[in-house]
C-alpha positions in Angstrom: 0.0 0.0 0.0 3.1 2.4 0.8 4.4 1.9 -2.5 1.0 2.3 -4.2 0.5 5.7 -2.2 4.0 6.9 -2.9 3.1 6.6 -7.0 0.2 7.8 -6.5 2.0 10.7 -4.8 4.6 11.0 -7.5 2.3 11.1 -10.3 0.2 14.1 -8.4 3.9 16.0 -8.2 4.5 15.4 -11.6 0.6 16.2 -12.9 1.5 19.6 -10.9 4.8 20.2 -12.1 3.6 20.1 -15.6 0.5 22.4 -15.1 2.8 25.1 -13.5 5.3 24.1 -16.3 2.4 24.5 -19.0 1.6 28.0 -17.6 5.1 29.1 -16.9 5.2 29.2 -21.1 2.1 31.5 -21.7 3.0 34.8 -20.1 0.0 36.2 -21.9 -3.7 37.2 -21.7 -6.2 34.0 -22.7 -9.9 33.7 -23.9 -12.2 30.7 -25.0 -15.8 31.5 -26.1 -18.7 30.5 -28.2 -18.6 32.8 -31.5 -22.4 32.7 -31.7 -23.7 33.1 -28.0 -20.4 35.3 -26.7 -20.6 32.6 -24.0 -16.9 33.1 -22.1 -16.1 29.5 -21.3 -12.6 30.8 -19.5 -10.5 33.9 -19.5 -7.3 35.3 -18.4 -6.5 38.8 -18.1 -8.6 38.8 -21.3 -8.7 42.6 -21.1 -4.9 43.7 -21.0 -3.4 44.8 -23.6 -0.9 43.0 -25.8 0.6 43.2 -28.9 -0.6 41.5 -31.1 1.6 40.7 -34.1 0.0 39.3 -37.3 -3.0 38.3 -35.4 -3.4 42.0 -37.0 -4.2 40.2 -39.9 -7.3 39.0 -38.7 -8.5 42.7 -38.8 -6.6 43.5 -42.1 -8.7 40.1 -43.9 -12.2 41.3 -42.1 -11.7 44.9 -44.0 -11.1 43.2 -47.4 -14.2 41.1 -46.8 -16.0 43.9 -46.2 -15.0 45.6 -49.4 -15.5 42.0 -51.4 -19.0 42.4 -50.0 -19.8 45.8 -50.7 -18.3 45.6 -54.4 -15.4 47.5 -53.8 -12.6 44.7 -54.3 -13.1 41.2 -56.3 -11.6 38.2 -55.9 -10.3 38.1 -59.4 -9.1 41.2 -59.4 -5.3 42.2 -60.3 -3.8 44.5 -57.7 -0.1 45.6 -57.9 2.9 45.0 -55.8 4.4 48.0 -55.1 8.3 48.5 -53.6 7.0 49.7 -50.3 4.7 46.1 -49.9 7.7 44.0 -51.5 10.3 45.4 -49.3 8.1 43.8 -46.2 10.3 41.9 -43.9 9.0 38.1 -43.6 6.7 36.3 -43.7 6.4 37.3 -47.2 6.1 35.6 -51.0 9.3 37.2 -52.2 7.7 38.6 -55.4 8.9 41.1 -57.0 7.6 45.4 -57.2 5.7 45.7 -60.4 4.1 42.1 -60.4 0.3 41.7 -60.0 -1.6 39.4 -58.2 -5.0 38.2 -57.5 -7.2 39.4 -54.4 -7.8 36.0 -53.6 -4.1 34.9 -54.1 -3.2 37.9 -51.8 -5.7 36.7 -49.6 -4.5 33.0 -49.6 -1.0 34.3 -49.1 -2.0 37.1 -45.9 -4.1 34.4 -43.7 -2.0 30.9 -44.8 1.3 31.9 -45.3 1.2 35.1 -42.9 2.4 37.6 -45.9 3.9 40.7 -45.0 4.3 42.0 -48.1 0.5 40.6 -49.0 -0.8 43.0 -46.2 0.3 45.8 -48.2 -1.1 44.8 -51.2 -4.4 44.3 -49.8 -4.1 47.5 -47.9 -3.3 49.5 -50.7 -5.6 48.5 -53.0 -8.6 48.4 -50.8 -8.2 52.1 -49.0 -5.2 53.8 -51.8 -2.0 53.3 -48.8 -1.4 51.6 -45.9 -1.7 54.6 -44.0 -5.2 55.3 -44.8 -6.0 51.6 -44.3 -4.9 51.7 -40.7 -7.2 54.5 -40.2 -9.8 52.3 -41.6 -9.1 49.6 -39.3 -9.1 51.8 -36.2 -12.6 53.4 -37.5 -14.0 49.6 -38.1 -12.6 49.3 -34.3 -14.6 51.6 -32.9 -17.9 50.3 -34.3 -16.7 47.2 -32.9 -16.3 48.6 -29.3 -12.7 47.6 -29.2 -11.1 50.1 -26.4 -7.8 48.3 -26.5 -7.3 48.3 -29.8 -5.4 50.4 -31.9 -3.4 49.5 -35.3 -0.6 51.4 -36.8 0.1 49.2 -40.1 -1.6 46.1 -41.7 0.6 43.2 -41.2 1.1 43.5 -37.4 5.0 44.3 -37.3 6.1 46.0 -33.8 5.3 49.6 -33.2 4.5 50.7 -29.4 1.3 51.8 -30.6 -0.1 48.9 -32.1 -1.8 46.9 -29.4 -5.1 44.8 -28.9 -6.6 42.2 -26.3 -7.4 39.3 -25.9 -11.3 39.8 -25.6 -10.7 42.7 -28.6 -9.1 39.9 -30.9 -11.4 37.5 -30.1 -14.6 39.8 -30.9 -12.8 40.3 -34.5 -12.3 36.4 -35.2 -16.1 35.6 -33.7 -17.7 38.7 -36.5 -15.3 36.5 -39.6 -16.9 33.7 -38.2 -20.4 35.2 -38.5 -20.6 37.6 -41.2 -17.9 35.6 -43.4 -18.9 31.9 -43.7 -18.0 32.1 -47.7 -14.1 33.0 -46.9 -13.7 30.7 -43.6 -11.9 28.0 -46.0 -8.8 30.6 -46.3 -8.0 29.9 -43.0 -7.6 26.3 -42.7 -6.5 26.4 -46.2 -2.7 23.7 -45.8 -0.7 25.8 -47.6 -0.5 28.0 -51.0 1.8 27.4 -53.9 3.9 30.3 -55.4 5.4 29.4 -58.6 6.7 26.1 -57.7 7.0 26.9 -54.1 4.3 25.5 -51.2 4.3 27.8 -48.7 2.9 26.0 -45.3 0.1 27.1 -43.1 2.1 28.6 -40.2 -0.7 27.4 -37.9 0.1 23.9 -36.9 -3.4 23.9 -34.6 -4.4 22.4 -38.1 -2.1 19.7 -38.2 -2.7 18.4 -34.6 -6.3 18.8 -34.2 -8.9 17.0 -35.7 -11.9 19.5 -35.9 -9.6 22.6 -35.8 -11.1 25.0 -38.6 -8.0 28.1 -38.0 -7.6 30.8 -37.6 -4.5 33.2 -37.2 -1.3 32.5 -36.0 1.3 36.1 -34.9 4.9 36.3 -33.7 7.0 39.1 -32.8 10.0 39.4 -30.2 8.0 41.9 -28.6 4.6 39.8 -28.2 5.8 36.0 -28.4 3.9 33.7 -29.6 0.6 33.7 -30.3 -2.5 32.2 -31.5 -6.1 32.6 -32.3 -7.4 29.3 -32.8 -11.2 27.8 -33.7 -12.9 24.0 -33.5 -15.9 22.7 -34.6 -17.5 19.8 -32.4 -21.0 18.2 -32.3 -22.5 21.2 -34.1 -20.7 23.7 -31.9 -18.0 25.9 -32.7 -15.4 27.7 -30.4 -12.5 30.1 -30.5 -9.6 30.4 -28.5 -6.8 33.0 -27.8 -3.3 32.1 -27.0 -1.1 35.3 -26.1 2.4 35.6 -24.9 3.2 31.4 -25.5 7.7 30.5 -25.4 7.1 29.0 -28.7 5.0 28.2 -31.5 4.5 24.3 -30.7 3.2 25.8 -26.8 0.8 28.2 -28.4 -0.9 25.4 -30.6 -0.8 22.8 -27.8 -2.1 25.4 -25.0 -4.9 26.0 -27.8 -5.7 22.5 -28.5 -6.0 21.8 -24.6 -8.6 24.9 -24.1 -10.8 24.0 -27.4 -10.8 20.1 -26.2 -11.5 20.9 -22.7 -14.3 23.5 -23.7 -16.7 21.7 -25.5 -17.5 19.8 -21.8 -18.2 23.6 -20.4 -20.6 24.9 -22.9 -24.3 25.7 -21.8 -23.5 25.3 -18.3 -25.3 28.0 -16.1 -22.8 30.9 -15.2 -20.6 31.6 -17.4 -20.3 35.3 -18.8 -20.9 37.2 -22.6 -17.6 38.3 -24.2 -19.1 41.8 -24.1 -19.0 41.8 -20.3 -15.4 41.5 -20.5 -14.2 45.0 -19.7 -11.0 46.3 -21.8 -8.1 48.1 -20.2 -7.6 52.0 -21.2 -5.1 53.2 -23.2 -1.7 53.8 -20.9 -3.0 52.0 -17.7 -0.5 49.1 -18.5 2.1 48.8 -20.5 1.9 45.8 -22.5 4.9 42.8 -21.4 7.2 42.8 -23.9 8.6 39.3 -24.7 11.9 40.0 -26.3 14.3 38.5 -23.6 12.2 35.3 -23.3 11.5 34.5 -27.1 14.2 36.2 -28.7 17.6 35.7 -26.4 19.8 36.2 -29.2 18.7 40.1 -29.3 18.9 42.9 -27.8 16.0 43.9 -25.5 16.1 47.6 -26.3 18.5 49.0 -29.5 18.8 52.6 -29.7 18.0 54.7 -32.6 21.1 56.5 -34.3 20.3 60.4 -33.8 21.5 60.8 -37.5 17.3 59.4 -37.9 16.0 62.6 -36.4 14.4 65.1 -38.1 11.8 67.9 -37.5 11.0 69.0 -34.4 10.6 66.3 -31.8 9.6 65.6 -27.4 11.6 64.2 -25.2 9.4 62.2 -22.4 13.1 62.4 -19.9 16.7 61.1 -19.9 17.1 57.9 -18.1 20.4 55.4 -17.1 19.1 52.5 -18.8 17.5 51.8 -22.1 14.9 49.3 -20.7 14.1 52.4 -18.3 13.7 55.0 -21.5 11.5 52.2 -23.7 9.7 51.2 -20.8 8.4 55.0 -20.1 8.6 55.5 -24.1 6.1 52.4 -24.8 3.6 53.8 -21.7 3.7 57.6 -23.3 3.3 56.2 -27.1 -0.3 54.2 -25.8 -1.5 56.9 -23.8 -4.5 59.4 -24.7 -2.1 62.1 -26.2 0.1 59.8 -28.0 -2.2 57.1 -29.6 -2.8 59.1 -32.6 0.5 61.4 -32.0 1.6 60.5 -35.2 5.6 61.0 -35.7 8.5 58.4 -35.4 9.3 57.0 -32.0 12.9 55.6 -30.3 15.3 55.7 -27.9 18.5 58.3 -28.7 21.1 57.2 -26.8 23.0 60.8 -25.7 26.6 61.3 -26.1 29.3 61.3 -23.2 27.6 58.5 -21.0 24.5 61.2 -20.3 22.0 58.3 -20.6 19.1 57.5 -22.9 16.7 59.9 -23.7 13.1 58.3 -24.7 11.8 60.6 -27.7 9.4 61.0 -30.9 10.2 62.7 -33.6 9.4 63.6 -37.5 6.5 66.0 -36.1 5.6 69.5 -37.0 6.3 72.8 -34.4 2.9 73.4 -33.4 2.1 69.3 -33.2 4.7 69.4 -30.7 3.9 72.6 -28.0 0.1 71.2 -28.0 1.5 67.2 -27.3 3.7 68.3 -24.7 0.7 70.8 -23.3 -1.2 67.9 -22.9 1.2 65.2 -21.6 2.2 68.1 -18.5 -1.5 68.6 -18.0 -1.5 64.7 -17.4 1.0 64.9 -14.6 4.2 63.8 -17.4 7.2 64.9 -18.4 8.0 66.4 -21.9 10.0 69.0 -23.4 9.4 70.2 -27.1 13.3 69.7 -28.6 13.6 72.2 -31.6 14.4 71.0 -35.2 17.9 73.1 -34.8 18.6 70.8 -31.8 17.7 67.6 -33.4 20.0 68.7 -36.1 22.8 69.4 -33.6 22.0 66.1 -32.0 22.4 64.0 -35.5 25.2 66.0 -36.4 27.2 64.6 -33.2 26.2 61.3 -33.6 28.8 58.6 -34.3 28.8 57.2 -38.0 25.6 54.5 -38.7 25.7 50.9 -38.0 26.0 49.0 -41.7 22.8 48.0 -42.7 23.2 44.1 -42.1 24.0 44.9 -38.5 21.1 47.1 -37.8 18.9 44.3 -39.1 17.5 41.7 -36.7 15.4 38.3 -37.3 12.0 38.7 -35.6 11.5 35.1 -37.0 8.7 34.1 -39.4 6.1 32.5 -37.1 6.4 29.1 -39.0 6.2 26.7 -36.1 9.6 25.2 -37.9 7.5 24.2 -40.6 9.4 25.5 -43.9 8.7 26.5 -47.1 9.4 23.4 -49.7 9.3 22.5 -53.2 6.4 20.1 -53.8 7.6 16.4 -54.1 6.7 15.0 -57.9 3.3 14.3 -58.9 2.3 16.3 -55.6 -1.7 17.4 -55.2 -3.0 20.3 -53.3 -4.4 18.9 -50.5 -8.1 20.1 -50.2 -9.1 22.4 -48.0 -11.1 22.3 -44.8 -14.4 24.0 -44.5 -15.7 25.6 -41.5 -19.4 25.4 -40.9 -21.8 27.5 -38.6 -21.8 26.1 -35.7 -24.2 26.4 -32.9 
């Protein structure tokens, strides 16, 4: 009987161990829920903000659908690639500035593949730059009731200012789900071919789950990994979101786990709407960044060479540290004056061991006496720093780095699956459908 009791023991410790361990490798917000009802089967810190990489995507496909649906874009239609889309870090299809490709290709490319560069093109040719898209996205937002949401570009790369939730993200995938049941098959779509190239669905939820049906997969230093995922069971459809995971293998598992375990919870008395969830203001917290624990091999902060600067520009304070200056630079950037501030953000590291000073720049002289009115009527620190100062400042800086040593790998959320040449006599493998679920 000892010996019984002492394995019964030791496989309690180990059960533990492994739940602690499981958790230890999601440092982000979570969220599982019914796309029809709202019904919140589980939730974690579902309302904090995050960044959320090219779960951004999500947002950037739902704009496009609208347009499909209201005639302004068509599947077939030809749409350019232009230098500014093809110069996209990855994931992206490496084709070339001047090509055209279909809507749907771009499509098949932005939500399988993750595309960068396919963000772009979508971007540009449903709103006439990425700029104006962006603004689109943030007005769609808004009808949403998405107060933690805010997007800067249409592919999801880092900027301090493009941030979402968990709950936010999840209300985006559950309106696809709804209004979109024609275009659900892009995202569990295997993989799409360029030229003689199979690009892989980065989402491996898709390769280990049965009744998975998507949806979006997002990785940047900043945000780790993370996943929005969906299942179909019985009739009944849910969607899950995965923020903050060590890897792309512990996002899709940690999904899988939530979606298998959820079907059991749903109908039960008590549970709560996703609506109820409340989102987190703009600068009450700044979002975790991830960098040290996902991308060891870089830097947690780099500094911005001052030969960058131009215009007139605020300084938010000096500080000993970079960590220090991004850490106050990321809660200024997210906060009601700076959201829509507009400009080009960094840390300047300052000559003769003075410190780091956390600044934004690129911005016009009356932009920057009304920001820094603002910010000092909120309690914080700012100073408006002159053009002729930012010129003196880039003038003393030291010569810049060589391009191939400014640039870092973010990685190309591919859950190690690569792109490949297709083996002879390959066929597409069909794709799977998504159904309404109730």
């Amino acid at each position: 009987m000892k010996g019984i009791w002492r394995i019964g023991l030791f496989l309690a410790i180990v059960v533990v161990m492994a739940a602690r361990a499981r958790a230890d490798d999601i440092s982000g917000p979570s969220l599982l829920f019914d796309p029809f009802s709202g019904e919140v089967i589980s939730q974690n810190r579902a309302g904090e903000p995050w960044y959320p990489a090219s779960l951004t995507k999500l947002m950037t496909s739902y704009v496009v659908f609208r347009k499909i649906r209201d005639g302004k874009l068509h599947l077939d239609q030809q749409v350019p690639i232009s230098e500014r889309a093809h110069l996209q870090p990855a994931s992206h299809t490496g084709l070339p500035a001047g090509k055209t490709v279909s809507v749907d290709f771009a499509l098949q490319a932005l939500l399988v593949y993750s595309a960068n560069d396919m963000a772009y093109v979508l971007a540009e040719a449903a709103s006439g730059s990425s700029e104006r898209f962006a603004d689109e996205m943030n007005d769609v937002a808004k009808t949403m009731d998405l107060q933690a949401t805010h997007f800067v570009n249409p592919n999801g790369l880092f900027d301090p200012r493009h941030i979402s939730s968990a709950r936010d993200l999840g209300v985006i995938a559950a309106l696809i789900v709804n209004q979109f049941p024609e275009h659900l098959h892009y995202f569990t779509q295997e993989a799409v071919m360029v030229g003689k190239r199979r690009l892989p669905n980065h989402n491996s939820l898709i390769r280990i789950m049965p009744e998975a049906v998507g949806m979006k997969t997002g990785f940047v230093c900043n945000s780790g990994y993370n996943l929005v995922g969906s299942a179909i069971r019985g009739g009944r459809q849910l969607v899950s979101v995965v923020l903050g995971a060590r890897s792309g293998n512990v996002r899709a598992k940690a999904s899988h786990e939530m979606l298998d375990s959820g079907f059991d919870e749903l109908g039960k008395s008590g549970h709560a709407k996703v609506g109820e969830i409340v989102d987190q203001s703009y600068g009450s917290i700044v979002p975790a960044d991830m960098t040290t624990t996902v991308c060891k091999k870089k830097a947690p902060v780099t500094p911005v060479n001052a030969h960058r600067m131009a215009g007139w520009g605020v300084s938010f304070g000096t500080f000993d540290t970079a960590m220090k200056a991004d850490m106050a630079l990321r809660g200024r950037l997210i906060s009601p004056a700076g959201i829509d501030a507009g400009g080009t953000a960094g840390i300047i590291k300052l000559e003769n061991k003075a410190g780091y000073s956390a600044m934004l720049w690129d911005l016009a002289q009356e932009k920057t006496s009304a920001l820094c009115a603002q910010y000092k009527a909120d309690g914080a620190t700012c100073d408006v720093m002159p053009d002729v100062l930012l010129l003196q400042m880039a003038a003393a800086a030291p010569p810049e780095a060589s391009a191939d040593a400014l640039a870092t790998d973010e990685g190309s959320d591919d859950d190690g699956v690569k792109s490949v040449l297709p083996p002879k006599n390959h066929k597409a493998p069909k794709a799977k459908y998504a159904t309404r679920g109730r």
